[in-house]
VOBA-1610 file (N, C-alpha, C; in pm, whole numbers, padded with zeros to 5 digits, always signed):
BEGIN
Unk+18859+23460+04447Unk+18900+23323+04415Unk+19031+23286+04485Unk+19109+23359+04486Unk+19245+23368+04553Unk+19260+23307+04714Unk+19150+23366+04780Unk+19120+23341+04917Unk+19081+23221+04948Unk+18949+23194+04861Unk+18889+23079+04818Unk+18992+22939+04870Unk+19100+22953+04758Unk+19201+22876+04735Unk+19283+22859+04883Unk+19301+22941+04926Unk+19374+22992+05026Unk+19313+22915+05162Unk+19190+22907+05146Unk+19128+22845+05288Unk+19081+22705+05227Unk+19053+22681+05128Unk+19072+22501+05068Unk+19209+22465+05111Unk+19349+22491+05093Unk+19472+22452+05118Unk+19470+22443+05314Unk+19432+22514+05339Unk+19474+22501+05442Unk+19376+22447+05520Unk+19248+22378+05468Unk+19121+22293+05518Unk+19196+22158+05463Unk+19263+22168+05336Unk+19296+22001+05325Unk+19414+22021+05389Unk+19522+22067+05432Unk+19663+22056+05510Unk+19584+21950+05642Unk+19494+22047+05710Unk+19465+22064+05828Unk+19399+21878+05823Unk+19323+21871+05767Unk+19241+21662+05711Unk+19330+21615+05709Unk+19456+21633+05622Unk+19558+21503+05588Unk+19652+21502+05690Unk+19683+21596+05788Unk+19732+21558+05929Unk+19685+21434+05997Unk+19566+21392+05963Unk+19485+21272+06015Unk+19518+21133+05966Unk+19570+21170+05876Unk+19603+21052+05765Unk+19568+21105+05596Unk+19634+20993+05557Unk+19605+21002+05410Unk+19489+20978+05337Unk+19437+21052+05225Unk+19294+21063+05208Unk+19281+21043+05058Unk+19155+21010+05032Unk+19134+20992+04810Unk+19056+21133+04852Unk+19058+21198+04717Unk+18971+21328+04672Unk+18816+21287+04724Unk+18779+21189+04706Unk+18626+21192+04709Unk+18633+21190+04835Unk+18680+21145+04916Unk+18660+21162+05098Unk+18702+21343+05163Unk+18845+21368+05102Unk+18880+21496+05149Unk+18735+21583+05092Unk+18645+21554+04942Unk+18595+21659+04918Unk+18439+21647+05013Unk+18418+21502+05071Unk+18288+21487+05132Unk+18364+21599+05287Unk+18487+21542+05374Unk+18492+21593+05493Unk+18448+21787+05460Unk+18544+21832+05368Unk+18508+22003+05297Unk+18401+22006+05335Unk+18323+21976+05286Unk+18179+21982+05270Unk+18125+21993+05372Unk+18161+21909+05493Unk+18065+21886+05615Unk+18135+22027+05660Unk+18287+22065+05665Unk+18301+22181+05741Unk+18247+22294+05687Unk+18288+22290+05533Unk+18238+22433+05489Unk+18091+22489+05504Unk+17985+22348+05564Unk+17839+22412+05577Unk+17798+22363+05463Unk+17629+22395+05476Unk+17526+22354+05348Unk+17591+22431+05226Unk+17556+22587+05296Unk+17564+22694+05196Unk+17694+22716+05137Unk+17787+22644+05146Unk+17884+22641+05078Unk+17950+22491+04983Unk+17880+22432+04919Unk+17937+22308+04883Unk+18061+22334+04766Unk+18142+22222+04834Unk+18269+22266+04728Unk+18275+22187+04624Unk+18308+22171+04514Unk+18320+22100+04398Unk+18397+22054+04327Unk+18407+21970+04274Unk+18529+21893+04208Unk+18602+21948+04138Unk+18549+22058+04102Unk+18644+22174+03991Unk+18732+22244+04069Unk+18674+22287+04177Unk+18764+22374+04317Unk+18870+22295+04378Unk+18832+22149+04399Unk+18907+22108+04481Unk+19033+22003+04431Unk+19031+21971+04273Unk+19145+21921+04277Unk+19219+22041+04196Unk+19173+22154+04089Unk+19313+22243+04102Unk+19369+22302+04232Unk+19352+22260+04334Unk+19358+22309+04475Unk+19519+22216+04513Unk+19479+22086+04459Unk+19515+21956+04513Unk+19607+22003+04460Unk+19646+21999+04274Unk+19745+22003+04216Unk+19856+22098+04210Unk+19776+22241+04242Unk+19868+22356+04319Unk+19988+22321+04446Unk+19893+22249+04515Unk+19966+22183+04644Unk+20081+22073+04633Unk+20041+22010+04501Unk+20143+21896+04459Unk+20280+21970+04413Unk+20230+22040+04339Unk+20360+22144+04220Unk+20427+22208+04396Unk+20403+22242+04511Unk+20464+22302+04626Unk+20488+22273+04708Unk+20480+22076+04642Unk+20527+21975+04753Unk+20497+21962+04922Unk+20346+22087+04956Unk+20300+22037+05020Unk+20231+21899+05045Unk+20189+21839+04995Unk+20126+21692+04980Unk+20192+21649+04887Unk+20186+21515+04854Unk+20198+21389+04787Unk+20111+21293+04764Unk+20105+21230+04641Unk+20091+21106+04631Unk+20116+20987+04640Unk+20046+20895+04688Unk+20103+20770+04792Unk+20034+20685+04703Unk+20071+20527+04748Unk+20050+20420+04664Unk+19871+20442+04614Unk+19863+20432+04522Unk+19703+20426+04482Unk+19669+20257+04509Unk+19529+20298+04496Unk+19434+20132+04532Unk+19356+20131+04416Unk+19325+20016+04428Unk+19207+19975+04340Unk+19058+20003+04403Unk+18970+20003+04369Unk+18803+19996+04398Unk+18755+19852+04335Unk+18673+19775+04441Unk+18653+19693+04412Unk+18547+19644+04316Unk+18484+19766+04301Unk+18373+19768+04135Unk+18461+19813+03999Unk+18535+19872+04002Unk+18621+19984+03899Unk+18708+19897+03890Unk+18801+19865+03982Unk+18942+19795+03957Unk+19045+19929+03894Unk+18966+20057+03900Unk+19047+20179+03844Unk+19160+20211+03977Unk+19283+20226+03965Unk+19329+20318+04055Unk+19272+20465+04129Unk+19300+20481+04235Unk+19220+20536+04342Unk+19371+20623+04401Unk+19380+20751+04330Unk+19508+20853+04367Unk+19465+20878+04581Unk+19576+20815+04671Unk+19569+20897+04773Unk+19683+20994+04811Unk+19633+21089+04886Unk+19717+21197+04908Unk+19753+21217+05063Unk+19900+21253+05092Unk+19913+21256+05227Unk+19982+21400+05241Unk+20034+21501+05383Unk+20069+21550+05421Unk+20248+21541+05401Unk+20323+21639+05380Unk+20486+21641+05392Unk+20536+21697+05463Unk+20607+21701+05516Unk+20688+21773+05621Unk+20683+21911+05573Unk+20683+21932+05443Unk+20683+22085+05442Unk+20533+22162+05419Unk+20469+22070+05439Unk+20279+22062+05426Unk+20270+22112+05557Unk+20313+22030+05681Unk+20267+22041+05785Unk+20359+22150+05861Unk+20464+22237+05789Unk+20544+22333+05875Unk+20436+22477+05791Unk+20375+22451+05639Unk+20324+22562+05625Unk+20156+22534+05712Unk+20107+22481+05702Unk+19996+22479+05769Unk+20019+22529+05939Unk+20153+22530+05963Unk+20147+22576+06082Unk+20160+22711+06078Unk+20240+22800+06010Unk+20247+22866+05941Unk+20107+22976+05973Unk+20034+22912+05861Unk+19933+22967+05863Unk+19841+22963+05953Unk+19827+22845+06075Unk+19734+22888+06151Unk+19790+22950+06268Unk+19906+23019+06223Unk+19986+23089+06365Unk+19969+23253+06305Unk+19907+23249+06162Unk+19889+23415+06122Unk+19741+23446+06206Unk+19745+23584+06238Unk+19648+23658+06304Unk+19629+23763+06323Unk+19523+23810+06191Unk+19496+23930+06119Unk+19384+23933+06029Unk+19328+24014+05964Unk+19182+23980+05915Unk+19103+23906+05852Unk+19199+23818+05763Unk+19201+23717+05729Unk+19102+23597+05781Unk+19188+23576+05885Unk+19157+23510+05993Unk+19035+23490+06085Unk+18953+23583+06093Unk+18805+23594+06115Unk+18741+23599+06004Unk+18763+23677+05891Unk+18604+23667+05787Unk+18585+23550+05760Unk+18471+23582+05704Unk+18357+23467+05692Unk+18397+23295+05643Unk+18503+23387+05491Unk+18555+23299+05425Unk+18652+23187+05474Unk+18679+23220+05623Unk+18794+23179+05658Unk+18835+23103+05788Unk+18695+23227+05907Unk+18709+23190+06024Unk+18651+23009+06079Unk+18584+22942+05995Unk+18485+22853+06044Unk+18640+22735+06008Unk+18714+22717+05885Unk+18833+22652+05910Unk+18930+22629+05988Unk+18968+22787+05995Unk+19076+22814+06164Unk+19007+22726+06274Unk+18854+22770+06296Unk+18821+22667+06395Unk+18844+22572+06442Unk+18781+22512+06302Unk+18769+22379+06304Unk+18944+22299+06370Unk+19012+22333+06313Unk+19174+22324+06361Unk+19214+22392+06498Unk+19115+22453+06577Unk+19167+22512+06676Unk+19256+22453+06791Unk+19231+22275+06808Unk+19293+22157+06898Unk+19425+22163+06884Unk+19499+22223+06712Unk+19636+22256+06726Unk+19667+22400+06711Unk+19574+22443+06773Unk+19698+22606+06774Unk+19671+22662+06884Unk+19796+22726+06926Unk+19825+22772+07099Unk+19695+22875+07168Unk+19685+22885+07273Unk+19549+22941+07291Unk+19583+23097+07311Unk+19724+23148+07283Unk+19698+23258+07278Unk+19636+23332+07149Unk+19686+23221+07062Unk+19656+23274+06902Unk+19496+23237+06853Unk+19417+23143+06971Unk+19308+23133+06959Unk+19211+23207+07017Unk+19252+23336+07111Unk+19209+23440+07194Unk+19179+23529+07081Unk+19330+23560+07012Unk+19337+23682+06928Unk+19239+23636+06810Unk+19195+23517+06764Unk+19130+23527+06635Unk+18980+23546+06701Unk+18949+23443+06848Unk+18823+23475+06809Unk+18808+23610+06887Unk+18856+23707+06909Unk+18843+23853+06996Unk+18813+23907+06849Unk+18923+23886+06746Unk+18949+23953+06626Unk+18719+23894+06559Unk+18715+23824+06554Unk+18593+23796+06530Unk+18520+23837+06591Unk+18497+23858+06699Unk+18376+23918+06808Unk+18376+24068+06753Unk+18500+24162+06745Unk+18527+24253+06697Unk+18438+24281+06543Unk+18450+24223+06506Unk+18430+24219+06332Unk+18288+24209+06352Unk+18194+24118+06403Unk+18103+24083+06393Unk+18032+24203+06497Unk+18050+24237+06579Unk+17968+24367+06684Unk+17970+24533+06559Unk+18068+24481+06471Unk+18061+24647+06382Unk+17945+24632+06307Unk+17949+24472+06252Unk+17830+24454+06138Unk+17748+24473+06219Unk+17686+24456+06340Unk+17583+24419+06415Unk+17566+24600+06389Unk+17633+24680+06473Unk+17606+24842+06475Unk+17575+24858+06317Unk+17588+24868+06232Unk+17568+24907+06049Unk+17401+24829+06059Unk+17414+24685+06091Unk+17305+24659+06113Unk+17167+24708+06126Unk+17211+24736+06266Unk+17092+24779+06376Unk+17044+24923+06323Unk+17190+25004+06299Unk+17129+25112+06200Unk+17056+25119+06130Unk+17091+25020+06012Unk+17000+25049+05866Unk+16878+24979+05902Unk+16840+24885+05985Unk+16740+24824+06007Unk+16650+24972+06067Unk+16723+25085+06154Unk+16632+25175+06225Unk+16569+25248+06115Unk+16644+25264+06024Unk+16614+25365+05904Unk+16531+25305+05778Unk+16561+25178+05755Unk+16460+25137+05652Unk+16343+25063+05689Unk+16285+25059+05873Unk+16180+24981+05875Unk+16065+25000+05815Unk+16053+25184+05753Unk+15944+25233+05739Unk+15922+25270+05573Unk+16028+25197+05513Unk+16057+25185+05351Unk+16046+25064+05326Unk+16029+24966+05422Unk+16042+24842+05334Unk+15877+24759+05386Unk+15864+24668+05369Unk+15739+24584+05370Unk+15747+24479+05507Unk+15645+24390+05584Unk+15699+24368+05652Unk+15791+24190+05631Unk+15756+24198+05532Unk+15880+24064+05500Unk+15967+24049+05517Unk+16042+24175+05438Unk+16168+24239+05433Unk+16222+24268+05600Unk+16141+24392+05612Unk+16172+24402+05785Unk+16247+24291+05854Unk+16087+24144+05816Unk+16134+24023+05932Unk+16269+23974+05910Unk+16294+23963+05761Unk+16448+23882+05747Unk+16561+23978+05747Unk+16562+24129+05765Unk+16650+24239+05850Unk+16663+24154+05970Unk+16553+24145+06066Unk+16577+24124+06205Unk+16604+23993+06260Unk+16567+23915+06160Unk+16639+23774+06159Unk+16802+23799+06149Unk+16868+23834+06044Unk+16986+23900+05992Unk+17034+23948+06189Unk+16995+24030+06257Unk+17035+24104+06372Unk+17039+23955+06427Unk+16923+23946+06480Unk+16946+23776+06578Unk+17030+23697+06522Unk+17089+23660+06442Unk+17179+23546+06402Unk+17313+23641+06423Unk+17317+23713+06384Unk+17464+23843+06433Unk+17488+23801+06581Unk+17369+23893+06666Unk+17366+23882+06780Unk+17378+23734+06856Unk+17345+23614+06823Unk+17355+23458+06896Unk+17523+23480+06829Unk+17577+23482+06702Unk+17724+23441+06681Unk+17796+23492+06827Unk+17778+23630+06832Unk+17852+23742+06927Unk+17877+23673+07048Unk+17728+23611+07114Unk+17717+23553+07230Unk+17795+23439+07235Unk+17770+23354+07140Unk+17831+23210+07144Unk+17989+23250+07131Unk+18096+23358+07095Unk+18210+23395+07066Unk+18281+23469+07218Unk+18113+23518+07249Unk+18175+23552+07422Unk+18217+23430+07506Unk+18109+23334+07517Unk+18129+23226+07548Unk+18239+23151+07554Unk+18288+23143+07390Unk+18428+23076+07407Unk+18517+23108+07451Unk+18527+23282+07439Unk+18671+23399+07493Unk+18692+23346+07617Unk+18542+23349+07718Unk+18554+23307+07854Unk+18602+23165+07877Unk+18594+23074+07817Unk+18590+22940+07785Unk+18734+22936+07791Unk+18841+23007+07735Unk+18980+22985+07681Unk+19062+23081+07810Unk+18963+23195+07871Unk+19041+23294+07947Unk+19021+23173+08069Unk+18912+23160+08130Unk+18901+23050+08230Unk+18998+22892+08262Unk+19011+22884+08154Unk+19040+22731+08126Unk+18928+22612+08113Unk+18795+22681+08105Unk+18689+22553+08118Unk+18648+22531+07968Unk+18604+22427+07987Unk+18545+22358+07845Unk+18413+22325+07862Unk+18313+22394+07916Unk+18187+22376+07979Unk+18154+22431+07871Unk+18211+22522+07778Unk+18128+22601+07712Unk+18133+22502+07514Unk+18244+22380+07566Unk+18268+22305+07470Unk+18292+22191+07417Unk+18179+22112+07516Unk+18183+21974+07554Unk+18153+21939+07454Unk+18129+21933+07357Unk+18095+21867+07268Unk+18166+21969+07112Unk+18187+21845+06978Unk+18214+21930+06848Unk+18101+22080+06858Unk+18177+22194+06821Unk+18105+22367+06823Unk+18119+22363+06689Unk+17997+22389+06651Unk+18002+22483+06506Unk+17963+22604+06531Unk+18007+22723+06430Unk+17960+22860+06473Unk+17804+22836+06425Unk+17733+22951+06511Unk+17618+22931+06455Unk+17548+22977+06266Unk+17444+22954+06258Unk+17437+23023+06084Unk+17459+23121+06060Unk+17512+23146+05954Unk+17513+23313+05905Unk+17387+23336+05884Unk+17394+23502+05947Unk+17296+23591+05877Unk+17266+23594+05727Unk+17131+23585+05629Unk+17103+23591+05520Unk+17122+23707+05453Unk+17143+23720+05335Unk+17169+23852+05288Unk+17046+23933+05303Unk+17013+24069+05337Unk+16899+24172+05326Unk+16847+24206+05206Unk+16795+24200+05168Unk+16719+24312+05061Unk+16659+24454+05096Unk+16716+24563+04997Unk+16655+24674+05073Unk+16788+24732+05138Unk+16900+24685+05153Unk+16991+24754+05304Unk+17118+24742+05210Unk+17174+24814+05190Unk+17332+24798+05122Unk+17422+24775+05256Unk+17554+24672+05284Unk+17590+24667+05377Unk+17783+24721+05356Unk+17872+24728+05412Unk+18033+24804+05422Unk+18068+24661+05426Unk+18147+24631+05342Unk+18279+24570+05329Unk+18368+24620+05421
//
């Protein structure tokens, strides 16, 4: 939960750099970054907000009305000391920083952080992701002949979605060592995660 928290703060730091935002917009943009399989929720995201208030990263700015409600409409902006920790944090680079929970945010923010520190996270990711791939490929050698072939197929689905991340992560390394953006003409999302296995216990 801790982490959780940890990469919500620094997904809304990273939005309200853009401008100032109401909860229901910051929690729709979440959403589009965090993926299907992760929807965030109103319970997550304003003790998130209010943590951030009590640490004077953000503020509250003049509220509005809605023109059905006539209710006030709380918006929230970025502070000077919002935007020195968000830098902060996307200048750390360490494990953090690639897992699962974490790496698809850094991304998304990658336009502000220096490209050496964007080498080291996604190397640090390519890294991370080629070990699972080896544990992988292993247990897939050892349980093809214990499990059914269902199971099998969504093991080897599990490998191919490993294996396309890896590629698409080479891609960018070269992308950032080169200087070209051929490999990033357009918004990149990482590709899907692998599904969990049945049948295969996997290493933390």
């Amino acid at each position: 939960m801790a982490r959780r928290g940890e990469t919500i703060e620094l997904a809304v730091l990273g939005l309200l750099h853009e401008g100032p935002m109401h909860g229901y917009e910051l929690r729709k943009r979440l959403n589009l970054m965090l993926g299907w399989g992760r929807v965030l929720s109103y319970g997550s995201l304003y003790p998130a907000l209010k943590k951030m208030l009590r640490g004077a990263l953000i503020a509250e700015v003049a509220a509005t009305t809605t023109p059905v409600t006539r209710r006030p409409r709380i918006v929230y902006q970025v502070t000077e000391q919002g935007r020195a920790e968000f830098r902060r944090l996307m200048s750390e680079v360490g494990p953090t920083a690639w897992e699962d929970d974490n790496f698809d945010i850094r991304f998304a923010f990658f336009g502000q952080t220096d490209m050496e520190i964007r080498l080291r996270v996604l190397e640090g990711r390519r890294t991370r992701l080629q070990e699972r791939l080896d544990r992988v490929q292993n247990q897939l050698a050892m349980t093809q002949k214990e499990v059914d072939r269902y199971a099998a197929e969504l093991q080897r689905h599990g490998v191919e979605s490993v294996e396309r991340e890896v590629r698409w992560l080479s891609d960018l390394i070269n992308a950032e060592r080169t200087g070209s953006e051929s490999s990033i003409e357009h918004p990149v999302v990482p590709p899907d995660r692998p599904p969990k296995r049945r049948g295969a216990k996997t290493k933390k």
